[in-house]
C-alpha positions as CSV (number, residue, x, y, z in Angstrom):
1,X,-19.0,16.0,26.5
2,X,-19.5,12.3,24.8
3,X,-21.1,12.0,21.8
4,X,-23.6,10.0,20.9
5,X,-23.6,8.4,17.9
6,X,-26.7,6.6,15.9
7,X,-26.5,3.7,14.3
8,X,-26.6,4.9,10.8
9,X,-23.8,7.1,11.7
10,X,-21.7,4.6,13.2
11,X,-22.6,2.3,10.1
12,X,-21.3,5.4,7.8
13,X,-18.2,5.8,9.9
14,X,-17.1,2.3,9.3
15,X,-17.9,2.0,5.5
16,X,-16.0,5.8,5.2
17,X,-13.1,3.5,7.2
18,X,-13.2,0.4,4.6
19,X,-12.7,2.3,2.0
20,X,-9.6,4.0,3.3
21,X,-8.5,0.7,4.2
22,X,-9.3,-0.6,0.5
23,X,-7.2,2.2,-0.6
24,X,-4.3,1.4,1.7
25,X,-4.2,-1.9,0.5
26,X,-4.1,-0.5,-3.1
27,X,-1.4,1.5,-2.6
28,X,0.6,-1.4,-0.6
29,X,-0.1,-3.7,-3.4
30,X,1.4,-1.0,-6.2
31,X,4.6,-0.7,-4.1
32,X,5.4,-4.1,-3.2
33,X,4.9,-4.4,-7.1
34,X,7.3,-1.3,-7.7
35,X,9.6,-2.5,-5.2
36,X,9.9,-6.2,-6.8
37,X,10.5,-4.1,-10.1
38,X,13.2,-2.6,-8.2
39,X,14.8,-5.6,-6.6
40,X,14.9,-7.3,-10.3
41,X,16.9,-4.1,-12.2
42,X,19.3,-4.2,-9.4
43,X,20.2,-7.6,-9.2
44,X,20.6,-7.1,-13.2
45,X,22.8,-4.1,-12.7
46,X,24.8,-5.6,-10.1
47,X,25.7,-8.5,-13.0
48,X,26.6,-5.9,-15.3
49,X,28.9,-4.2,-12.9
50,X,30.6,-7.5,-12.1
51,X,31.2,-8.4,-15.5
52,X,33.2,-4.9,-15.8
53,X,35.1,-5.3,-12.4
């Protein structure tokens, strides 16, 4: 039972794919952001927290 695909369903498949893939990349971008956000507030906690210990 293979499937035979045309060309202009192939060529559909693939742009269907890059725009997953542009959305991945997106969403990656956004949390490496959030994550540098992250890394910044708790290096500043970790000061605070010293400068009580």
């Amino acid at each position: 039972m293979n499937k035979s695909y045309t060309k202009s369903d192939l060529e559909q498949i693939i742009g269907l794919q890059q725009e997953s893939l542009q959305a991945l990349q997106k969403t990656l971008g956004r949390l490496r952001h959030q994550n540098e956000r992250l890394e910044r507030s708790n290096q500043k906690l970790r000061k605070k927290i010293a400068e009580y210990e």
